[in-house]
N, C-alpha and C positions, 0 to 999 in steps of 0.2 A: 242351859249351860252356855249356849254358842251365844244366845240373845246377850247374856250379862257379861262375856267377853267381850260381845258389840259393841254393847254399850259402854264397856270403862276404856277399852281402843277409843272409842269418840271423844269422850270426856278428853282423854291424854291430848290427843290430837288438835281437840277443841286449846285444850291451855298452851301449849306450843304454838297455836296463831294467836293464840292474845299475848303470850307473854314475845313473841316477834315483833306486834305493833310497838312494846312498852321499852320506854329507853331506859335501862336498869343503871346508866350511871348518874342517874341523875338519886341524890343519897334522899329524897322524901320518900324512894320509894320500900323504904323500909316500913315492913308491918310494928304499928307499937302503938298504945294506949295512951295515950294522954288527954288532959285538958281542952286541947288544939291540936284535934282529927289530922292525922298528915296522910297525903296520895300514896295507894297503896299497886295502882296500877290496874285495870282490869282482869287477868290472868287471877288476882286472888279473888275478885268477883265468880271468875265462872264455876268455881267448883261448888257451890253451894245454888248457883241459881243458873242452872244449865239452859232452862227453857229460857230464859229472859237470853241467856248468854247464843242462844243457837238462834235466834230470831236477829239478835243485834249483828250477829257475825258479817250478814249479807248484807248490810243494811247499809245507806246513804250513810249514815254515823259514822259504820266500820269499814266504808269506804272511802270517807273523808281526806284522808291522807294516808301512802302505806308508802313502801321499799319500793322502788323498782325493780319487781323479781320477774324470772317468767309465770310466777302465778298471777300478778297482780298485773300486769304491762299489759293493756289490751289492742295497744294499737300497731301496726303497723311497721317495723322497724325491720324486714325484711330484704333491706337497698331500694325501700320505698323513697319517690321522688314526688315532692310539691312545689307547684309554679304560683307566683304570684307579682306580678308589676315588675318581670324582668328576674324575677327571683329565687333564682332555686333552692331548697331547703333541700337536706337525704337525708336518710336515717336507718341508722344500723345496728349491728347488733354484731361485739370482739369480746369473744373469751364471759359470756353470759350480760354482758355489762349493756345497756343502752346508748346510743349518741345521736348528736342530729347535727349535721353540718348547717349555719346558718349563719345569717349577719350577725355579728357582735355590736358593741357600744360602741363603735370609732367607723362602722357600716363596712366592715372587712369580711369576709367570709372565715369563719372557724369553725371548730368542733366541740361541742359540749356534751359534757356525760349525763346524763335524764336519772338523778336521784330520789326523786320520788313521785309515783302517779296520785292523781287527786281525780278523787269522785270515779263514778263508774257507767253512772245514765242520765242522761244521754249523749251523755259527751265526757271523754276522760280528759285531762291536763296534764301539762308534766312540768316537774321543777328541776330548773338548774341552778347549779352552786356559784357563784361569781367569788372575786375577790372580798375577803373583810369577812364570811359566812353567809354574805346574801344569795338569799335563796330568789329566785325570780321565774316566775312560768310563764313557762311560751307560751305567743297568740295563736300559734299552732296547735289546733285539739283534733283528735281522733274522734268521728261521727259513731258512734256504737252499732246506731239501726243503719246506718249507710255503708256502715266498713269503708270507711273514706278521710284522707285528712282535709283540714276547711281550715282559713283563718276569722280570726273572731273577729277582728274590724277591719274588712275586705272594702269596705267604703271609705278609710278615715286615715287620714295620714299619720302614719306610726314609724317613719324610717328614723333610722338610726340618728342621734342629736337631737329629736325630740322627746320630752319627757315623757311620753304617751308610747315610745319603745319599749319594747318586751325586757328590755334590761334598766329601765330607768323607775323613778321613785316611785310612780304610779302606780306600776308591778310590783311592787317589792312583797314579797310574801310577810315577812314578818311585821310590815308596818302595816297591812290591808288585809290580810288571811286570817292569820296563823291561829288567832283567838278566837277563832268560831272552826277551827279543823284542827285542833289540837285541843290537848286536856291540858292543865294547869300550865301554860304557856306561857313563859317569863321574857319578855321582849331581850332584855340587856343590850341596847343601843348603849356605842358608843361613841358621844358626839366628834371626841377630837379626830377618831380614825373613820368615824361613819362607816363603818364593823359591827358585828352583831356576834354576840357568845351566847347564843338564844338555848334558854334548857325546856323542858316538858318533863308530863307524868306518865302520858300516852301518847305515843307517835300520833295517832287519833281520836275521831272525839268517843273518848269511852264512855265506862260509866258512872265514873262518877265525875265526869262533865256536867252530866246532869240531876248525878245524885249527891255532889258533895265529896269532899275525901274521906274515905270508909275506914282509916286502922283503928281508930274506936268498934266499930260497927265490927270488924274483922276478929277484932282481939276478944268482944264480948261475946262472940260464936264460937272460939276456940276454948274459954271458958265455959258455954253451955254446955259444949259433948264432955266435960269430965265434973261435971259440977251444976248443982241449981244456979238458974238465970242471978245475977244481982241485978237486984231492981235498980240499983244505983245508976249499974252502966246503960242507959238507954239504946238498946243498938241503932235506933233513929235519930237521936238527939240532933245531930248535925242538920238533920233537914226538916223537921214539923216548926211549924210555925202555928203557935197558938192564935185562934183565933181570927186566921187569915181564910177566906174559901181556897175551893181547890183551883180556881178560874185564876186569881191575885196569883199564888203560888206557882202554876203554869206560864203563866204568863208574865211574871219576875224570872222561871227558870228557860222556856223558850225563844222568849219576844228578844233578849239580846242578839243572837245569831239570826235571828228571822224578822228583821227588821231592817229599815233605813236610819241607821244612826250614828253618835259620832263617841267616841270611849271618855270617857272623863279617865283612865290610868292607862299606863302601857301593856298590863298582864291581864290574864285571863279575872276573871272576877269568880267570886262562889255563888253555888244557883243557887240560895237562900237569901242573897242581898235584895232589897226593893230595886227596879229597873232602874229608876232617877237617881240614886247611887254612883251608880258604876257607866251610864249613858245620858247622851241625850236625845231622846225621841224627833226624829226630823217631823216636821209639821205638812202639811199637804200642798207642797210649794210647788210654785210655776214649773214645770219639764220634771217634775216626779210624777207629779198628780196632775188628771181633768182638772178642770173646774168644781164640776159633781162629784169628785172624788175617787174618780177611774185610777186605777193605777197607768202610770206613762213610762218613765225610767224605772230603774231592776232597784223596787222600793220594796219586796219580799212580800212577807206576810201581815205583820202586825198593823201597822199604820191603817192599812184596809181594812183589817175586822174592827178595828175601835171603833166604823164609822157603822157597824153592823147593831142591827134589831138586834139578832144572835149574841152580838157581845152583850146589848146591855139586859137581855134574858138569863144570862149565865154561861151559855155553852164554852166548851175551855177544848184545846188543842183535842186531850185525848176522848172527846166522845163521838169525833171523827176517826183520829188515829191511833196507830198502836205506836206505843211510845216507844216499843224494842227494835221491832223490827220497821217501820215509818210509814207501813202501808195502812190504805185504808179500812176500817172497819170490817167492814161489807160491800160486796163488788156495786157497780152502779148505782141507779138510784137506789138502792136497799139501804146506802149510809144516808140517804137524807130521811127514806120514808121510816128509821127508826124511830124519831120524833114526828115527821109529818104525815100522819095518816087518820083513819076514823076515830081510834082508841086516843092517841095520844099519848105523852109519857109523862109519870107524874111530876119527875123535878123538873120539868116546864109547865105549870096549871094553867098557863095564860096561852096557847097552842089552841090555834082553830084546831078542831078536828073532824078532818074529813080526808077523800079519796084524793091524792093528787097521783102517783104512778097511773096514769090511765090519760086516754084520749079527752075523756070530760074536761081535765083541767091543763095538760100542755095542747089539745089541739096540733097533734103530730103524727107521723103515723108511729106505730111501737115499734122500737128497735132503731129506728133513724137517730141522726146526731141529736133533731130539733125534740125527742122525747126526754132526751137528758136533762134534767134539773139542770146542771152544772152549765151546760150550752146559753141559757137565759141569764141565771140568777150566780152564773161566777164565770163569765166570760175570759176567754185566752190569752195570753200575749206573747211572742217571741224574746227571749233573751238570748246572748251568747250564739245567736244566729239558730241554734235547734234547741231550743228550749222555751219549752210551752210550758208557760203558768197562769194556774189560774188566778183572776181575783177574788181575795176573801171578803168584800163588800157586802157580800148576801143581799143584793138588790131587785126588786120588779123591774123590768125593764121601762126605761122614757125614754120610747125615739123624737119624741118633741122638743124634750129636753137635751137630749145628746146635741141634737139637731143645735139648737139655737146655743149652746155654750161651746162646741167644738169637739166633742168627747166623741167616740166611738159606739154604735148601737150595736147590742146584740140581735136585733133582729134582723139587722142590714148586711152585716158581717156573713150572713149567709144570702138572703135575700138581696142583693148584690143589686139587681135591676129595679127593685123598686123603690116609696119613699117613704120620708118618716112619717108623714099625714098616713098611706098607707099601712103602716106598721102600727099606726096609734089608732086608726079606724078599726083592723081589725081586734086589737086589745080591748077596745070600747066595747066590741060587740059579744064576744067571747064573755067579759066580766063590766055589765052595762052598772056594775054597783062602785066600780071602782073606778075613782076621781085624779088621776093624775095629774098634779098640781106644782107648783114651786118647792121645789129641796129645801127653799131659805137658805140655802148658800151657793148651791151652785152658779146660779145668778147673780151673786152680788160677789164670787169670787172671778167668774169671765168678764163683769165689766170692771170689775179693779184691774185686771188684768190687759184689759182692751184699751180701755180710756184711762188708765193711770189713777194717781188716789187726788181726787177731788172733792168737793164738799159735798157730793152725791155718793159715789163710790164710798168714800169711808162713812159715811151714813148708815147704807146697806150693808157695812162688815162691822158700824159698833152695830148697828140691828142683832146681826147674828151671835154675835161674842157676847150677849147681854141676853141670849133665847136659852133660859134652864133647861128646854127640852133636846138641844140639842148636844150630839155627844163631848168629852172630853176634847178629844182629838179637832174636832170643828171650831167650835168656840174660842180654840189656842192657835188653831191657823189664821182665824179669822182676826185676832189679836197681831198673830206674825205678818200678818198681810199692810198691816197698818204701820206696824214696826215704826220708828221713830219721826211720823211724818202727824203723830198725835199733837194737838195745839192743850194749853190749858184746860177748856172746857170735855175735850173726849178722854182726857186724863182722867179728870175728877170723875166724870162720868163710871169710867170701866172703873175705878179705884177699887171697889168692891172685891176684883177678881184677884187682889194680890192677895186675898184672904178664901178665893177658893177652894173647895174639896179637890181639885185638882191640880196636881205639880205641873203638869204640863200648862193650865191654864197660867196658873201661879209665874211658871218661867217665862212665859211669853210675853204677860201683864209690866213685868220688868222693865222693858224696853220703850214702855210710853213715856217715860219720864227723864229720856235721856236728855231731851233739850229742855226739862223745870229746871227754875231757878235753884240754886245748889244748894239755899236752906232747905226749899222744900222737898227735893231732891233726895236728902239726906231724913230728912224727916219720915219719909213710904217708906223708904227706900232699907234703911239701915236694922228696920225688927226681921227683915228677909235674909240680912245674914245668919242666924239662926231657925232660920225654916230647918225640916226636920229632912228633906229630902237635898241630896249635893246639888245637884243641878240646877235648884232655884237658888241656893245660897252662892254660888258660883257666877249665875246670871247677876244676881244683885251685887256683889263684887265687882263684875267687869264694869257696869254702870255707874259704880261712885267709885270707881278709878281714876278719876281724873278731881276729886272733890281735893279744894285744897285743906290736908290733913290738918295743920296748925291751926285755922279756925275750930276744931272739934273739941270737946272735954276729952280730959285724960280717957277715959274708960271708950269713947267712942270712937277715941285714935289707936288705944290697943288692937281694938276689935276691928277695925276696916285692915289694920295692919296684917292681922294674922290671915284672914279673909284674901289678901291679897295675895298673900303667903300661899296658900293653899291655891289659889287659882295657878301663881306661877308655878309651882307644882305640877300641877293638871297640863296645863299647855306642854310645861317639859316632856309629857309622857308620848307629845305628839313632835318631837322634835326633830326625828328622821321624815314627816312628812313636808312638804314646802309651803301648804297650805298651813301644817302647825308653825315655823318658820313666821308666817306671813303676822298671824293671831301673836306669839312670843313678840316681833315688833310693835305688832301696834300697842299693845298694853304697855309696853316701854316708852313709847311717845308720851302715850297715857300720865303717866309717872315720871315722865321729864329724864327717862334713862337714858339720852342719844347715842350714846358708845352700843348700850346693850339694844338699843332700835338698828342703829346700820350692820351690827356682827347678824344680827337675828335677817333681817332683809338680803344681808352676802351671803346667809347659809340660804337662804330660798332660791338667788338666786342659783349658787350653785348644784343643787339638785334638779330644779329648772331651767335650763338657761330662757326655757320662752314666757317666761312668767314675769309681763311686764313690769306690771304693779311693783315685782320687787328691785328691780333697776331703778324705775321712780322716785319710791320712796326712802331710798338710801341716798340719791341723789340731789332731792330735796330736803332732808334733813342737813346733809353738808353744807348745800348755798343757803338754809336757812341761818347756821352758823357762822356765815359767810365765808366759809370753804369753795369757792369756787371752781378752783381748779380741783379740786377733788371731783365734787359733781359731774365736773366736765370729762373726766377721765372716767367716771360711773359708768355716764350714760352713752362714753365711745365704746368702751367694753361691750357694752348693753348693747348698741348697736350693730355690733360687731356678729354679734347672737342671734340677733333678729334683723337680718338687713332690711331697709327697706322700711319698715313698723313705721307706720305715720306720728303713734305717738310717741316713742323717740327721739324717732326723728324732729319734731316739732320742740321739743324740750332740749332737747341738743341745739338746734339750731339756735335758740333763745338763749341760749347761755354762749354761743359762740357771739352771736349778736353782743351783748353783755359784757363782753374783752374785746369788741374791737374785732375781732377773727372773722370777718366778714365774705374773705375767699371759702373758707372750712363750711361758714355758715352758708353759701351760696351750693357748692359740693353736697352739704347733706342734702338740705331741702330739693335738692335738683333732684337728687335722686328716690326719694322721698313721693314728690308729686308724681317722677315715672312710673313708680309701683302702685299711688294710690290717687288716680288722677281727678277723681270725685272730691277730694277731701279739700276743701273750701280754706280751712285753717294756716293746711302748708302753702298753697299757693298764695293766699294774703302775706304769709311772712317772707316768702321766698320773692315776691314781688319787692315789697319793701328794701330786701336788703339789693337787689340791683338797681330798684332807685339809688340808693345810698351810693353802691358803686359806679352810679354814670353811667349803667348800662341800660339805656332807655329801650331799645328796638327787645329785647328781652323781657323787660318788664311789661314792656305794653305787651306782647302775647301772653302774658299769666294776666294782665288787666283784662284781656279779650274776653280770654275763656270764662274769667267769672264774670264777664259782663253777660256771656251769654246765658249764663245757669241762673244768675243772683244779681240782673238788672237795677234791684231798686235797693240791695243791701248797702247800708252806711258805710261800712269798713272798705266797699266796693268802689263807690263812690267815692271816698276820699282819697282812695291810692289813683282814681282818672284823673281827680283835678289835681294832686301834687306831680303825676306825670306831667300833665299840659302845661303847671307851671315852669316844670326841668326842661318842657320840650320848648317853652317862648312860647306858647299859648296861652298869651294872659286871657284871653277874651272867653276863650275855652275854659278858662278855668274859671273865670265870673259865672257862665250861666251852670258847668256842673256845681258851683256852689249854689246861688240860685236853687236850684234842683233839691239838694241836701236840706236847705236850711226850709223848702214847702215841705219836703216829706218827715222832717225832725224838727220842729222848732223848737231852739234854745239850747242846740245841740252844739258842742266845745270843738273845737276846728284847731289842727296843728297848725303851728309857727306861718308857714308859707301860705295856708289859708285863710288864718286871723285876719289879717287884713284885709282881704277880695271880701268876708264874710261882713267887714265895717264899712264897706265903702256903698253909697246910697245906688 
């Protein structure tokens, strides 16, 4: 009797924390049957599936985002005090509510109220509410196993006015979060007020985040308890995919939140879409990834198991984990030797089988770090300052190969004092059958990377991008690696790959064609806009963006149209970021929009103000118009935001050059070279304009200095000899011409040198 009171007490209890998580004014969250399943909330999940609901409760999922309550607030808000760079942060706790006195956006000290905690291990976050609905979480996290506050980028300059502040775009919860820590999450950016009226289904990521919106599924259960099942109503319908494995389906439903990638929409997507759909898969690029494919930057999960044996045997998220509650299977190595052991398991037939939990095959002693599977074959990394993750790679270890591309060894990582010859000696000797050898990409991704793309380098990556045996994932970075630096012949060559079994290969293939001639161009190019996955028809849109339309037949100009249509679309969905900003202009240049290129480059710059490129390029489409004085007023702004910025500075001063304004132009560039005294460019320009001004004794110490660095450079050279000519050194300035025209011959000489360069 007491048991089955217990247990409907839990149950009750149980649905009042999920129906707390669930924002009920948002109206999908009505239970009802229809054609097009609508979010029913989690709370109507748990009374039927209690186990699944009592594992998720605690779980990473259901800790994703909650209330700031004192159940859920783990950290510290006691008249707790943090210092950092001069800086005190407090934090407290008035009438149950949270706060944290800190710098604001304008670098003023304030007080802000901590509306909702994020995550639980190892590290909690908190979000505060700014002006307009933006939600933005401090770099201040609470340490769990430390009981300690820490800031997350304690090495990196984040003060207030730059975009990389706790209150600026970079942070922004709803443009960087909120669709991988919420359920059905609707951005509703609003570009004029840059405001957000953002709804949800689940304050957090519930269940059917990952199972889909359930009032069909709900509504054919509440018809089962009074009535035989209809077969009609499927109570799965929303999520089986015919004919897909369960690895595809996993991994269309996991890989968006556990991935490095970038949204093709603004709102959450449904876990039944293909990934390429609704994302784009980042590729294994410079400062994410090794060379060999280590993870480097906070790249997650996915991108690293595509490059795994694992993946391409079948294993899928849940044969390691439990998909309710996020923990692993089986405590230590018992989750790997489930599959690796004497017996084997049948849905892997291709599994050596034999002992590996044992000294025979890690060679460590039992119980030590170096006995863990995990230690070798899915080495650590720090995120977030205390956060260790492993990588999903599933690799033997090559200290040879670490060694010579720059990657990180797991066997050194402990092994601290010894070397990779040592570390590869003793792997020889332990396993004298196994030949460690070339990756085929690691190596020709560290010398593309080293030596730049040359006729050797891109050799070695169409090598790779052209290897059937190598994974999806490889073969399309090794394509991204080449990106539009492909000539005719490596074109034709890879052309095969725009017809891929793989969308990632498929999208990446796109970009070799960007400098072909625009029939042929048009010709690859244009069957891609009907690929069946977005992402590659999207990539091939942005590439025949710039074809001019009025050469194409009627049907070919509909179809790039609508194509275009759809990508500006897409980019729209990123318009609160500065980096989408950046994308919305250039596709505007693209298509000859200049109004719609400089508005899109002002909104980048204003979410950034250090985001050069977009001062430039609004500045440069002006004087390209021959708007001068506009550019000129850009790039003082621009300036103004970035003091000091050589490049700027250097485009400013050229346009002040440009009018005549030759005091303003001498001003910037002066100050300019004092911030950035290495930079060869400002000092040639800032030399030139006090020539021009008569102010010789000036010019020669910028002439000095780069004569000291850049002795034999032409640009160097020619500003000595038009000094010697301003100073009445004609004779001086015969032998530095002399000098120019041995080390350049046939090279074109300004006005006052022409002549010294004619005379015998």
């Amino acid at each position: 009797m007491f048991a089955a009171v217990a247990g409907r007490l839990f149950h009750c209890l149980l649905l009042a924390f999920m129906f707390e998580l669930a924002d009920f004014s948002v109206a999908s969250n009505k239970v009802f049957a229809s054609d097009t399943p609508g979010f029913v909330g989690s709370g109507a999940c748990a009374a039927c599936h209690q186990d699944q609901a009592r594992s998720w409760s605690d779980s990473h999922h259901g800790w994703a985002l909650r209330p700031a309550t004192v159940e859920n607030v783990l950290g510290d808000f006691n008249d707790a005090n943090f210092t950092l760079k001069g800086l005190t942060s407090r934090f407290s706790i008035r009438d149950g509510r949270y706060f944290v006195e800190t710098d604001g956006a304008d670098g003023k000290p304030a007080t802000f109220e901590v509306k909702y905690t994020v995550g639980v291990s190892p590290l909690q976050q908190y979000l505060v509410e700014l002006d307009g609905g933006r939600l933005q979480p401090l770099d201040l996290a609470w340490d769990v196993a430390q009981k300690r506050w820490f800031h997350l980028y304690p090495d990196t300059e984040v003060s207030a006015g730059n975009g990389l502040h706790w209150t600026g775009p970079y942070k922004n919860w709803q443009a960087r979060c909120a669709v991988c820590h919420q359920t059905d999450f609707r951005k509703n950016f609003d570009p004029a007020s840059h405001g957000y009226k953002s709804q949800w289904s689940d304050l957090t990521v519930g269940c059917e985040a990952c199972h889909g919106p359930g009032s069909a599924h709900v509504a054919w259960a509440e018809k089962r308890t009074t009535a035989a099942p209809d077969e009609q109503l499927d109570p799965h319908g929303w999520m089986r995919r015919t004919g897909i494995s369960k690895q595809a389906v996993e991994q269309d439903m996991c890989g968006p939140c556990h991935s490095r990638r970038e949204a093709l929409g603004a709102d959450s997507t449904l876990p039944t879409g293909a990934f390429g759909d609704g994302y784009r898969l980042s590729y294994l690029a410079n400062g994410s990834y090794f060379a060999d494919g280590q993870q480097e930057g906070e790249v997650y999960v996915l991108g690293s198991f595509l490059q795994s044996k694992m993946h391409e045997k079948g294993v899928t998220c849940t044969n390691c984990h439990d998909p309710h509650s996020g923990q692993l299977v089986a405590e230590g190595n018992a989750v790997c030797t489930q599959c690796h052991n004497e017996v084997g398991r049948p849905e892997f037939p291709t599994l050596k089988r034999a002992v590996y939990d044992a000294s025979s095959h890690h060679h460590h002693v039992p119980g030590t770090p170096g006995s863990q599977c995990v230690s070798c074959h899915m080495p650590e990394r720090n995120y977030m300052v205390v956060d260790a993750r492993r990588d999903h790679f599933f690799r033997i270890p090559d200290p040879l190969l670490s060694e010579k591309v720059g990657s990180p060894s797991a066997c050194l990582s402990c092994h601290t004092a010894k070397s990779a010859q040592w570390a590869a000696d003793a792997i020889g000797t332990w396993y004298p059958e196994h030949k460690p050898g070339k990756t085929g990409y690691g190596e020709a991704f560290a010398a593309a990377r080293r030596d730049g793309l040359n006729q050797a380098t891109i050799s070695g990556l169409v090598e790779v991008a052209s290897d059937a045996s190598k994974t999806a994932i490889v073969r399309a970075s090794a394509v991204a690696e080449i990106g539009d630096q492909a000539d005719a012949e490596i074109a034709s060559r890879l052309l095969p790959l725009l017809s891929d079994n793989s969308d990632l290969v498929r999208r990446a293939a796109v970009q070799l064609w960007r400098n072909a001639p625009e029939g042929e161009r048009v010709a690859v190019l244009l069957p891609l806009l009907d690929d069946k996955i977005a992402a590659v028809r999207l990539a091939a849109a942005l590439e025949l963006s710039i074809v001019q339309m009025e050469g194409l037949p009627a049907e070919q100009r509909s179809k790039l149209r609508t194509s275009l249509e759809n990508l500006r679309a897409s980019m729209a969905a990123s318009a609160d970021f500065p980096e989408g900003q950046m994308a919305i202009g250039g596709l505007a240049m693209a298509t000859r929009n200049w109004d719609a290129a400089k508005d899109a480059f002002a909104e980048a710059a204003f979410f950034d103000p250090q985001l050069v490129d977009a001062w430039l390029s609004r500045a440069r489409i002006s004087s390209a118009l021959g708007d001068v004085a506009d550019a000129t007023s850009v790039l003082s702004t621009g300036y103004q935001k970035n003091p000091g910025n050589a490049v700027i500075a250097l485009n400013l001063g050229q346009l002040f050059i440009q009018q005549g304004r030759l005091e303003e132009a001498e001003t910037t560039l002066k100050t300019a070279v004092g911030a950035t005294p290495d930079n060869q460019e400002l000092r040639i320009t800032l030399a030139i304009v006090l020539l021009h001004r008569g102010n010789l004794a000036d010019a020669k110490l910028e002439i000095d200095a780069l004569l000291a660095v850049a002795p034999q450079k032409s640009d160097v050279l020619m500003l000595l000899g038009l000094w010697e000519v301003a100073s009445g050194n004609v004779a001086g300035a015969r032998k530095t011409v002399r000098k120019i025209q041995g080390l350049y011959p046939g090279i074109q000489f300004p006005g006052p040198l022409d002549a010294l360069s004619r005379m015998p």
